[in-house]
Backbone bond lengths (Angstrom), bond angles and torsions (degrees), N, CA, C in turn:
res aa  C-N    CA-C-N  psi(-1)  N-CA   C-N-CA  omega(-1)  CA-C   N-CA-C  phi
1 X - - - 1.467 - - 1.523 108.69 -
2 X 1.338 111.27 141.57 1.809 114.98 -164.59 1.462 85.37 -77.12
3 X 1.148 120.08 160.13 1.991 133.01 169.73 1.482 90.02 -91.19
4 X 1.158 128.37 162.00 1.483 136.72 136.03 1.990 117.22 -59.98
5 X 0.954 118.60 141.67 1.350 137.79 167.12 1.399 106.87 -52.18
6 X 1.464 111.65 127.85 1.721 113.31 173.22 1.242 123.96 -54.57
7 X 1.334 138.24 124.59 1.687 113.37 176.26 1.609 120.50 -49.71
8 X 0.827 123.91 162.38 2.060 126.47 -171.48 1.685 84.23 -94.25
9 X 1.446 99.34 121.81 1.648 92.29 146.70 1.473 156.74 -24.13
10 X 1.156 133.81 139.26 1.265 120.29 175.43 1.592 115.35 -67.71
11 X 0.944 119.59 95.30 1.672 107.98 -176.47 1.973 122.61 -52.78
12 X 0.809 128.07 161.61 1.543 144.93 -150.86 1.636 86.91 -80.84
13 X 1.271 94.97 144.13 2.062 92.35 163.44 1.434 107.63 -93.57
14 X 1.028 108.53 139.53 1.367 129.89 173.35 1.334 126.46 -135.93
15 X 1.748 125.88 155.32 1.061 132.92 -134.87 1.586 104.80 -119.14
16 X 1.230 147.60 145.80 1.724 139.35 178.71 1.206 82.51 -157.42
17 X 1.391 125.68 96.26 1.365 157.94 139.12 1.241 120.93 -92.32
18 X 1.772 116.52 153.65 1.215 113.70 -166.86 2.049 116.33 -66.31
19 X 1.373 107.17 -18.71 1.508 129.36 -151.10 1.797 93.76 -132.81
20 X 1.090 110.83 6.82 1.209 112.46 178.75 1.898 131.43 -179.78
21 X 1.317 102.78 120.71 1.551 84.09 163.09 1.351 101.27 -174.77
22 X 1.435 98.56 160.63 1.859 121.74 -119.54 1.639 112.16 169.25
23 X 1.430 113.04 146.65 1.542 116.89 148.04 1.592 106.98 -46.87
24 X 0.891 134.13 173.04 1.401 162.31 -146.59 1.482 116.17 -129.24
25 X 1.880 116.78 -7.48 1.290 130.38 144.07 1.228 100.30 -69.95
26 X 1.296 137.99 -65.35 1.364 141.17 -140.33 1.499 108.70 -61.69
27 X 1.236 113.41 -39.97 1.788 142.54 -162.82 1.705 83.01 -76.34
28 X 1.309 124.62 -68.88 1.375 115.32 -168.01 1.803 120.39 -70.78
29 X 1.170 80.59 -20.21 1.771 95.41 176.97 1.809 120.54 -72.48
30 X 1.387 93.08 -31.88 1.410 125.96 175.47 1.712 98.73 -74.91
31 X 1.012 123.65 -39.95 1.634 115.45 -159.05 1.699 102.20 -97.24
32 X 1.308 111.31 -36.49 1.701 130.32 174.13 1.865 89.06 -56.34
33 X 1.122 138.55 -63.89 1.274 126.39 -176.30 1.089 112.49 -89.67
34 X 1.573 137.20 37.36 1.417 116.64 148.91 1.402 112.45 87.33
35 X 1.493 109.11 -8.00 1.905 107.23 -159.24 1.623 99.90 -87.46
36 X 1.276 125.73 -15.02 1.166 151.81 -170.76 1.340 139.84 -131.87
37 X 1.425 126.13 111.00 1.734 131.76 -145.58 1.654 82.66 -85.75
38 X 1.154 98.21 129.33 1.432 98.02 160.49 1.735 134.94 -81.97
39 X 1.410 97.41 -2.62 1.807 110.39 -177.99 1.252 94.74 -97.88
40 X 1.631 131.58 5.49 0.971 114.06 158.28 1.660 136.40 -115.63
41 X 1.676 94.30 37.79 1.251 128.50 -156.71 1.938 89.37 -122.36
42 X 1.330 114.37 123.38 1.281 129.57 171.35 1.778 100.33 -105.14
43 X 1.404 88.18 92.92 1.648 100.42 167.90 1.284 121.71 -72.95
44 X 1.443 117.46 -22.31 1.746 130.78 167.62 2.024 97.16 -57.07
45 X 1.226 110.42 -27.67 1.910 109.13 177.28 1.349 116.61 -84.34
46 X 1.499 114.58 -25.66 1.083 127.36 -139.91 2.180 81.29 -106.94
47 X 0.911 108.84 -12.26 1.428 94.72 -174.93 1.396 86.66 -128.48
48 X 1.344 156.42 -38.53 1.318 137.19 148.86 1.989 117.83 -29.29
49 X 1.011 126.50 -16.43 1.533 137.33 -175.35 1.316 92.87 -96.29
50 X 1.656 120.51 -51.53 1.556 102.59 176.05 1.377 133.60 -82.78
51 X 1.156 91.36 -27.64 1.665 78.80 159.54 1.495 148.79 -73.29
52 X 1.712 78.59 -13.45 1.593 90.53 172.07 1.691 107.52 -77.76
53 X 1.411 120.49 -41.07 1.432 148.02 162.23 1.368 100.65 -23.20
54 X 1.877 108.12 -69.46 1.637 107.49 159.06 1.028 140.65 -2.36
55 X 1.662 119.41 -79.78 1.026 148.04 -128.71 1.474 100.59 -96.41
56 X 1.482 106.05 -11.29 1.690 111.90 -160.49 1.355 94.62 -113.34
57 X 1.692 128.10 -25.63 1.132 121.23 -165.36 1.758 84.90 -154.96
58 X 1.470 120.76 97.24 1.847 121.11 163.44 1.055 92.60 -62.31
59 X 1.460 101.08 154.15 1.536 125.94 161.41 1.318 110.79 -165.43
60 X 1.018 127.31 103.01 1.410 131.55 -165.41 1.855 120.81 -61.73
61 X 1.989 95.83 -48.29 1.046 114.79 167.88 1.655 111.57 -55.91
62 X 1.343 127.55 -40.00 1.243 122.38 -175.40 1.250 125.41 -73.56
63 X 1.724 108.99 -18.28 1.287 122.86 -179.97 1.468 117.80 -77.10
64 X 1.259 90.61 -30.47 1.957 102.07 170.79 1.466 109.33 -67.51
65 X 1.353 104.08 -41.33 1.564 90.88 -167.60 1.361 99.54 -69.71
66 X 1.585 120.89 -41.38 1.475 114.25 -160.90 1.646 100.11 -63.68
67 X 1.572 139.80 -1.11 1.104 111.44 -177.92 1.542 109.76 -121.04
68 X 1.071 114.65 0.07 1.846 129.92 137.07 0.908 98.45 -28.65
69 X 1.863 125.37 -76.43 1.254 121.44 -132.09 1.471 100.32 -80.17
70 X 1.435 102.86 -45.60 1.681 125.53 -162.32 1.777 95.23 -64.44
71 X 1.177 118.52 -30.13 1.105 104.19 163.32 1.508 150.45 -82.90
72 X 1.931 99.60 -9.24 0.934 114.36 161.36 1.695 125.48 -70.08
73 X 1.880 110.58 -43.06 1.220 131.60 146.39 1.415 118.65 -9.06
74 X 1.361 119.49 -56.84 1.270 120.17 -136.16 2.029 93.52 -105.51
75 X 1.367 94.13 -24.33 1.771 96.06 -171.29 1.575 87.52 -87.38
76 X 1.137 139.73 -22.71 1.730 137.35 176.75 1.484 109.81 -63.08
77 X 1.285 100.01 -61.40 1.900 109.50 178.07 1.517 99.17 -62.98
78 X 1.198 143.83 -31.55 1.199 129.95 -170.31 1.577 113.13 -78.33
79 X 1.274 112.27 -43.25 1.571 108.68 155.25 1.130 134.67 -78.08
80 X 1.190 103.40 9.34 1.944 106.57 178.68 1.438 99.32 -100.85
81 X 1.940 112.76 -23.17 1.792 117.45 179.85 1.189 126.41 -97.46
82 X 1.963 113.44 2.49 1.352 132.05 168.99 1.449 99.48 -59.40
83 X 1.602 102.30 127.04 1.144 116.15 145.84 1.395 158.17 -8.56
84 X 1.765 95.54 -66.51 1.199 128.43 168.76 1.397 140.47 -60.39
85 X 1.068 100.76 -4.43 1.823 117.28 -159.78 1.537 102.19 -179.46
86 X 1.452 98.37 135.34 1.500 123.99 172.78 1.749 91.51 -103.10
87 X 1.912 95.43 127.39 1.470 95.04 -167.13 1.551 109.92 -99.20
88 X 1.339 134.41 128.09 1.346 125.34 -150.84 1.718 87.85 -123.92
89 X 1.817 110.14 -159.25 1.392 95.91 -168.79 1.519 117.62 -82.11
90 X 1.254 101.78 -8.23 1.745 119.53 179.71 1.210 117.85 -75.43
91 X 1.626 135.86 -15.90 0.906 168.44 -179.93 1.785 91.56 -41.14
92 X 1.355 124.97 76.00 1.676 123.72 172.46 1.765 108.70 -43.50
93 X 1.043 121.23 -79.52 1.301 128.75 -179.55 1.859 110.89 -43.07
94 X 1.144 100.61 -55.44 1.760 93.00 170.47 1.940 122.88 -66.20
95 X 1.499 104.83 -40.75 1.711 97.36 148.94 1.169 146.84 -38.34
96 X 1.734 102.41 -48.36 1.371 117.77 -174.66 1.822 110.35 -83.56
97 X 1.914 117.02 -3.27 1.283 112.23 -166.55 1.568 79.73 -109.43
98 X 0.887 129.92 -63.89 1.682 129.77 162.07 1.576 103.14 -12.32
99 X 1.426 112.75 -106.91 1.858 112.28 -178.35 1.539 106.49 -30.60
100 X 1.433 135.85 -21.71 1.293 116.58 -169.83 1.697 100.87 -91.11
101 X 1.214 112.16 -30.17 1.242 108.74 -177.58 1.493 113.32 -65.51
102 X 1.719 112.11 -34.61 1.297 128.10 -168.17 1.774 97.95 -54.27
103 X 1.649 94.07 -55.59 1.793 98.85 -155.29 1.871 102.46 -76.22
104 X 1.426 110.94 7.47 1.327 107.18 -177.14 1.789 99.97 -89.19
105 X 1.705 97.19 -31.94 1.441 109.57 -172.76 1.086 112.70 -74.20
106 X 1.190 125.67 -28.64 2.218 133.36 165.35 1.699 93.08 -59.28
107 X 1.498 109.05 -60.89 1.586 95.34 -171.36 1.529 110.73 -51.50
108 X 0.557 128.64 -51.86 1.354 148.40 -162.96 1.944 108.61 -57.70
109 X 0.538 87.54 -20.67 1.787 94.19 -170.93 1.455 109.33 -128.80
110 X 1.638 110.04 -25.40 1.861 113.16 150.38 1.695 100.51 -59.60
111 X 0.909 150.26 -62.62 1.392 146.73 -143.95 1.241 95.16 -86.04
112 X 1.698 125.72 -40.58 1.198 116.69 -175.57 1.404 110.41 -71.18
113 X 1.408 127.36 -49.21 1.416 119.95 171.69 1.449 115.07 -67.52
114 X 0.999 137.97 24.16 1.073 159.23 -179.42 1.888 124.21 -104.47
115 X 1.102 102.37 -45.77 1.315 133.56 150.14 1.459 128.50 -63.54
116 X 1.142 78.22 -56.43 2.201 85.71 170.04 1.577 95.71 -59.16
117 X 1.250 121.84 -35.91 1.782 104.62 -144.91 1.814 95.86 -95.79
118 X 1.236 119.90 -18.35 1.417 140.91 174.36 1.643 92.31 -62.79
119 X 1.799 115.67 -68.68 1.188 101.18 -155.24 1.722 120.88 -75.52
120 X 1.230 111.09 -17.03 1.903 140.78 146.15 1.506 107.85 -23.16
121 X 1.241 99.81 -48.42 1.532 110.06 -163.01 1.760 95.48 -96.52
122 X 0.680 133.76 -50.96 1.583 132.80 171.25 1.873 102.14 -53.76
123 X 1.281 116.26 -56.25 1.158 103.51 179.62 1.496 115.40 -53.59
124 X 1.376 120.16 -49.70 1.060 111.74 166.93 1.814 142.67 -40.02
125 X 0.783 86.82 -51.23 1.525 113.59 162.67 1.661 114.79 -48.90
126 X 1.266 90.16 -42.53 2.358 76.45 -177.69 1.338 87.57 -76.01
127 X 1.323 154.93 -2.02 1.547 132.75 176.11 1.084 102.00 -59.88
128 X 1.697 137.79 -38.09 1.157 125.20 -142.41 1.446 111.70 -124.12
129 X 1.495 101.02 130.20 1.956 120.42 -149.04 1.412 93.60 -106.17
130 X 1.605 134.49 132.67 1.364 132.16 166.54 1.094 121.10 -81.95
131 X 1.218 119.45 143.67 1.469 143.68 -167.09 1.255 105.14 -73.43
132 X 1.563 109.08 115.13 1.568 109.58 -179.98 1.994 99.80 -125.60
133 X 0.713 122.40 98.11 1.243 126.51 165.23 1.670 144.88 -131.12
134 X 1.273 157.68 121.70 1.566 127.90 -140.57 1.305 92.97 -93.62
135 X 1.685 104.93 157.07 0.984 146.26 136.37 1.607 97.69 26.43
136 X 1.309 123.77 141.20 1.767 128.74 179.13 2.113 84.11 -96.47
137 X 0.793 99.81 137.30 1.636 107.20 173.01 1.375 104.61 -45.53
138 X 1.696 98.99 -68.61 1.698 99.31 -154.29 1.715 107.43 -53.84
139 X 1.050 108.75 -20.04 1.671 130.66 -173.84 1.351 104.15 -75.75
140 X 1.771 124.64 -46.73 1.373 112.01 167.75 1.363 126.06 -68.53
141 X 1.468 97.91 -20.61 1.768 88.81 -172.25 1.695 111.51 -75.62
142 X 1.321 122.56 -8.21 1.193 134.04 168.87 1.519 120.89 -58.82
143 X 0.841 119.21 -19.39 1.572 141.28 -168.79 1.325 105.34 -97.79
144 X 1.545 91.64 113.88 1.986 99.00 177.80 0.859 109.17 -103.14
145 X 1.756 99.95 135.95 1.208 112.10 172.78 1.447 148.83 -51.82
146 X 1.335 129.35 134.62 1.432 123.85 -168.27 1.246 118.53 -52.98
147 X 1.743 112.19 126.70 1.474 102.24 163.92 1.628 113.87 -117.47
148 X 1.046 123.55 135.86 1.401 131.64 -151.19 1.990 85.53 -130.75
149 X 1.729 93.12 92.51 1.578 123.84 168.47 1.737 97.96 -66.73
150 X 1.405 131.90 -71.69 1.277 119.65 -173.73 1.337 143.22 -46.41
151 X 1.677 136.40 165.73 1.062 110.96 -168.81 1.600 96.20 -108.84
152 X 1.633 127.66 -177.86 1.196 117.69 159.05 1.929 122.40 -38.47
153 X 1.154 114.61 -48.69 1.242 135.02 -149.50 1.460 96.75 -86.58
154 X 1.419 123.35 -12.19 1.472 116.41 -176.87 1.201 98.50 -105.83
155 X 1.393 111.06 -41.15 1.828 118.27 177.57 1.920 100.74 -46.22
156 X 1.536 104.23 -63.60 1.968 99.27 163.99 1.022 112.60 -26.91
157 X 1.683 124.37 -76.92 1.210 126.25 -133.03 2.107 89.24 -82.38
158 X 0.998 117.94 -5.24 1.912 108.81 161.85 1.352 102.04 -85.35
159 X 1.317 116.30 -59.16 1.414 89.82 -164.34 1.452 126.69 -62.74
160 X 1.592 107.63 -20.36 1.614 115.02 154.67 1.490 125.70 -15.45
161 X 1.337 85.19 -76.23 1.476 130.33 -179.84 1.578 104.16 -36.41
162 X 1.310 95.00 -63.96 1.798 117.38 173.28 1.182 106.28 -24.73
163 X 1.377 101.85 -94.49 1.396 136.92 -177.05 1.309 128.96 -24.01
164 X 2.182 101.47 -46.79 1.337 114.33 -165.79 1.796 98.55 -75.25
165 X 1.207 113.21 -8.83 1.715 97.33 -161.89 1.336 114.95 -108.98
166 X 1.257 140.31 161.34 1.152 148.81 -112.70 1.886 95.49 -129.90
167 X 1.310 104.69 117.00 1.590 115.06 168.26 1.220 109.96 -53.01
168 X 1.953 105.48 139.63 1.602 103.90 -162.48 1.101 96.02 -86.82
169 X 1.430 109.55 165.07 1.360 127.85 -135.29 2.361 87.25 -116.04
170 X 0.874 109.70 106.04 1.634 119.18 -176.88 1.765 94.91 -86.55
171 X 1.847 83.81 111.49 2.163 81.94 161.28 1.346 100.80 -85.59
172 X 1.549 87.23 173.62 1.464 100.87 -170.79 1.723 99.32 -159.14
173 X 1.409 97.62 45.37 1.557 109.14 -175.29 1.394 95.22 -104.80
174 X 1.673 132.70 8.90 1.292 129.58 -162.14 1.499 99.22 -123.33
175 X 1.526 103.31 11.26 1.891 116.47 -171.05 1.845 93.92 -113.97
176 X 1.160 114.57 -16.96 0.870 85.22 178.44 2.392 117.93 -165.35
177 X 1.061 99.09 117.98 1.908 90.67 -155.27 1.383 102.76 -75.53
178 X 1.501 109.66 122.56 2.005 94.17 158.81 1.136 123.41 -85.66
179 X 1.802 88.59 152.29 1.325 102.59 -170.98 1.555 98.95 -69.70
180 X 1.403 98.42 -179.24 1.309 116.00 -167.12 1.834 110.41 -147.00
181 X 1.096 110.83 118.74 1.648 122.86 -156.97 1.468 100.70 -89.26
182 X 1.438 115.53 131.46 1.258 122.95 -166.51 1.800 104.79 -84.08
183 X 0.816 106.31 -4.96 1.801 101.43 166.52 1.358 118.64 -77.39
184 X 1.121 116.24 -11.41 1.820 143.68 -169.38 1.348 84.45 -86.06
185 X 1.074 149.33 -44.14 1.504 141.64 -110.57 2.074 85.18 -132.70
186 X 1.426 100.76 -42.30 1.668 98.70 -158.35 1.606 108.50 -70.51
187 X 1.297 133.46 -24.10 1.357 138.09 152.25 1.737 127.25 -31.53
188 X 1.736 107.44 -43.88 1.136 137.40 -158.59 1.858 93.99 -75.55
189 X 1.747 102.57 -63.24 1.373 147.53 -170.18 1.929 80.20 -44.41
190 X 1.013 86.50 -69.95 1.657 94.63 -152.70 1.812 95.99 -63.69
191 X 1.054 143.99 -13.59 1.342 125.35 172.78 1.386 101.25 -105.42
192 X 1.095 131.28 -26.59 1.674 108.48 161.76 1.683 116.30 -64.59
193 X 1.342 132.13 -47.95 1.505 115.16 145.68 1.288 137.35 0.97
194 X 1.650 92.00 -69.34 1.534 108.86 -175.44 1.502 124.15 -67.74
195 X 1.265 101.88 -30.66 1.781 130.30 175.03 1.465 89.11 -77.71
196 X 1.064 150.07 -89.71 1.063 131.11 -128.67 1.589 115.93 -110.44
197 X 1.645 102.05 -22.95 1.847 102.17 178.20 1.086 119.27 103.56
198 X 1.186 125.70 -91.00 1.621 129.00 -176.79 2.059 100.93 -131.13
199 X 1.703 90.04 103.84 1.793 94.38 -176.77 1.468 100.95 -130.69
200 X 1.456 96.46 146.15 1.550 101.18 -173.09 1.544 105.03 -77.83
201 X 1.310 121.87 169.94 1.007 148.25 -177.64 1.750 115.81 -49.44
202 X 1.594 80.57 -56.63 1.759 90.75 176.70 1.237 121.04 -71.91
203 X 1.601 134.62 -11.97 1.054 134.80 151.15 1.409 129.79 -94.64
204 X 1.657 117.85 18.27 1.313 146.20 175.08 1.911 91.78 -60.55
205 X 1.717 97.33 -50.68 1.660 120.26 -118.14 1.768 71.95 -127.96
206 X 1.116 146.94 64.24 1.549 133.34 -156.56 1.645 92.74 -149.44
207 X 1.020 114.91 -25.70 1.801 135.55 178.25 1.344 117.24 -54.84
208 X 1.773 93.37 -55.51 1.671 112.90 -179.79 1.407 125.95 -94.26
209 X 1.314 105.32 -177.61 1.741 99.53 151.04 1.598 98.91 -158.79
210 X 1.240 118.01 25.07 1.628 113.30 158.29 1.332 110.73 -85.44
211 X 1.404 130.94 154.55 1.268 150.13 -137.06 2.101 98.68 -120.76
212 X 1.001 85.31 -36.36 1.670 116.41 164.82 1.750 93.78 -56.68
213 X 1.027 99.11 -88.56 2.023 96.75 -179.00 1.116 126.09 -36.80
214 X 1.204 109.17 -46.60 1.579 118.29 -162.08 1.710 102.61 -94.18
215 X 1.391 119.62 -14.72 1.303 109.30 148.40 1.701 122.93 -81.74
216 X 0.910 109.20 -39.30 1.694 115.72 158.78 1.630 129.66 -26.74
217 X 1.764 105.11 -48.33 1.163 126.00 -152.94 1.716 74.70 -104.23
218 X 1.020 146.44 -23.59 1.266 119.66 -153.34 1.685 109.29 -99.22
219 X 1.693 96.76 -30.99 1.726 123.99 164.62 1.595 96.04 -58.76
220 X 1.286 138.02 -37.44 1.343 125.18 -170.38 1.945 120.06 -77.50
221 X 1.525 89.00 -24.82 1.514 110.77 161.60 1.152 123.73 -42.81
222 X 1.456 103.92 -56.51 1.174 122.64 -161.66 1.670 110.30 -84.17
223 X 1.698 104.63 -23.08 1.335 111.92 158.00 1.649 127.39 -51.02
224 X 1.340 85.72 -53.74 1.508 106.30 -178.12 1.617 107.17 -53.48
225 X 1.114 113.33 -74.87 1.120 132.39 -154.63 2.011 96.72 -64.21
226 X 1.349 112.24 -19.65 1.657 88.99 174.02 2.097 114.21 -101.85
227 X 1.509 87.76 1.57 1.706 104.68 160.86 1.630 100.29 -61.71
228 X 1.468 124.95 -40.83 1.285 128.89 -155.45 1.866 101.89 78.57
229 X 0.982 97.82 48.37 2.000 90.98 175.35 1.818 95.71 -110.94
230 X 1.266 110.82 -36.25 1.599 114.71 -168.99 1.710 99.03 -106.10
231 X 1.560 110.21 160.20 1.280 133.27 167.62 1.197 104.89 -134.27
232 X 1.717 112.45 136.81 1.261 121.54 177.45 1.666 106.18 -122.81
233 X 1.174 108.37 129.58 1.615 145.46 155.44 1.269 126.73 -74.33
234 X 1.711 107.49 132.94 1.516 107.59 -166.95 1.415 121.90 -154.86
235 X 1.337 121.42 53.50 1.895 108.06 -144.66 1.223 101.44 -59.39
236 X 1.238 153.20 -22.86 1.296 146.63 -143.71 1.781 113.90 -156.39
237 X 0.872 133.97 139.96 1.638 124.81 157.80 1.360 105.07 -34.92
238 X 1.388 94.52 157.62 1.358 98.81 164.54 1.077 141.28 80.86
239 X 1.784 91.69 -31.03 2.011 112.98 -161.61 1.422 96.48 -104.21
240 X 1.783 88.35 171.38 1.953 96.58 -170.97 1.710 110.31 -54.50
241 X 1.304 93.50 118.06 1.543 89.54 149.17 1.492 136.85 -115.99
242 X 1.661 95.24 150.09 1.452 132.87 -126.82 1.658 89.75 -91.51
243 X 1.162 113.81 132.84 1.413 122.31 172.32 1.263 124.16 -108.07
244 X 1.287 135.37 99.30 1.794 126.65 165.50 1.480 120.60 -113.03
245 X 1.518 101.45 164.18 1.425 88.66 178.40 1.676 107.22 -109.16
246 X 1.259 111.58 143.43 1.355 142.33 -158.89 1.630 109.30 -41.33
247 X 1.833 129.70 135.61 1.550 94.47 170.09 1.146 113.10 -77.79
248 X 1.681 131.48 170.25 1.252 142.05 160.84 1.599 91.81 -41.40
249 X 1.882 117.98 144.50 1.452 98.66 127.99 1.467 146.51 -79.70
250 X 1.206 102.75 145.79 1.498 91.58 176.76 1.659 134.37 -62.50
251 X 1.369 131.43 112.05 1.832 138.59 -176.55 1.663 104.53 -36.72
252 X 1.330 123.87 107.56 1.476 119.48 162.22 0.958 123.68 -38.02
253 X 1.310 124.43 130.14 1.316 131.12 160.70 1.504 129.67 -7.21
């Protein structure tokens, strides 16, 4: 049986400028090191070539990149053709359009060699035809034959069985903790207070052991305590602090 013919590659874009011509790495590679003025680069040619480039070969993906780049291009020459300033190597704004163009140009040629080495590996791959051949005899006769103990009616009554019962049920309460609202918590706060008077912190939080609560309860503290209902105690860094609840003031005279 005849194969079909490989498709021909997309060939590389390339550049035939008066001051230059090249792949379209080379041109940016050239301008990233300085070896090449970029005001003397007619980007009005340089995107007239691709689009004509286009038209012969779409690529949607390529069109994006080319206007990344072309757009990086175009904000470089524009500060290198300002007026105002002769741009030297200190030049912040011309550095920072330079390195951006640079790290677009690493991306850019990672993905592309990246691609090459993907499609390498696919090519490789249609070489290799699977092995279809039967069974070696002496190898089948080894193979005992099926004995099928059940009857129709029991084989039913499993898959019945099967059928009738209910797919297990996967939690998924371990994907994800609720929060827990510290106004929930200040009700709680305030009658252990009242019960007990002056309680430390760590036996605030002595109930639980979710991390959820005991941040909850501790935000409600902090509620409390800028109401002026709670006072907090502390002799030392570090050390327990002391929880009470606030006195009434006393009504003026």
């Amino acid at each position: 049986m005849a194969t079909q013919p490989e498709a021909a590659a997309t060939p590389e874009f390339s550049l035939d400028l008066d001051n230059f011509s090249g792949p379209l790495d080379l041109l940016l590679s050239l301008i990233t090191r300085r070896r090449l003025d970029i005001t003397e680069i007619a980007l009005a040619e340089v995107t007239d070539e691709f689009l004509a480039y286009m038209r012969r070969f779409p690529d949607l993906s390529r069109t994006t990149e080319f206007l990344v780049i072309a757009t990086t291009l175009l904000d470089i020459k524009a500060s290198r053709l300002l007026p105002s300033a002769q741009v030297d190597e200190d030049d912040v704004d011309y550095l920072e359009a330079r390195d951006l163009l640079f790290a677009r140009l690493l991306q850019y040629r990672a993905f592309k060699e990246a691609a090459g080495e993907l499609a390498s590996l696919a090519s490789l791959e249609e070489r290799y035809v699977p092995r279809s051949v039967p069974l070696d005899p002496a190898l089948a006769s080894l193979v005992p034959e099926l004995t099928i103990t059940h009857t129709p009616d029991q084989l039913a009554r499993l898959a019945a069985l099967v059928l009738s019962q209910r797919p297990p049920r996967v939690a998924v309460t371990h994907l994800h903790d609720p929060l827990v609202a510290p106004k929930t918590q200040i009700p709680l706060l305030v009658a252990k207070l009242e019960e007990a008077g002056r309680v430390s912190f760590l036996e605030l939080v002595a109930d639980t052991d979710k991390r959820t609560v005991v941040v909850a309860r501790f935000l409600a503290l902090l509620d409390l305590y800028r109401e002026g209902r709670i006072t907090f105690e502390q002799s030392d860094a570090l050390g327990p602090l002391i929880v009470s609840l606030s006195k009434p003031k006393e009504a003026p005279c």
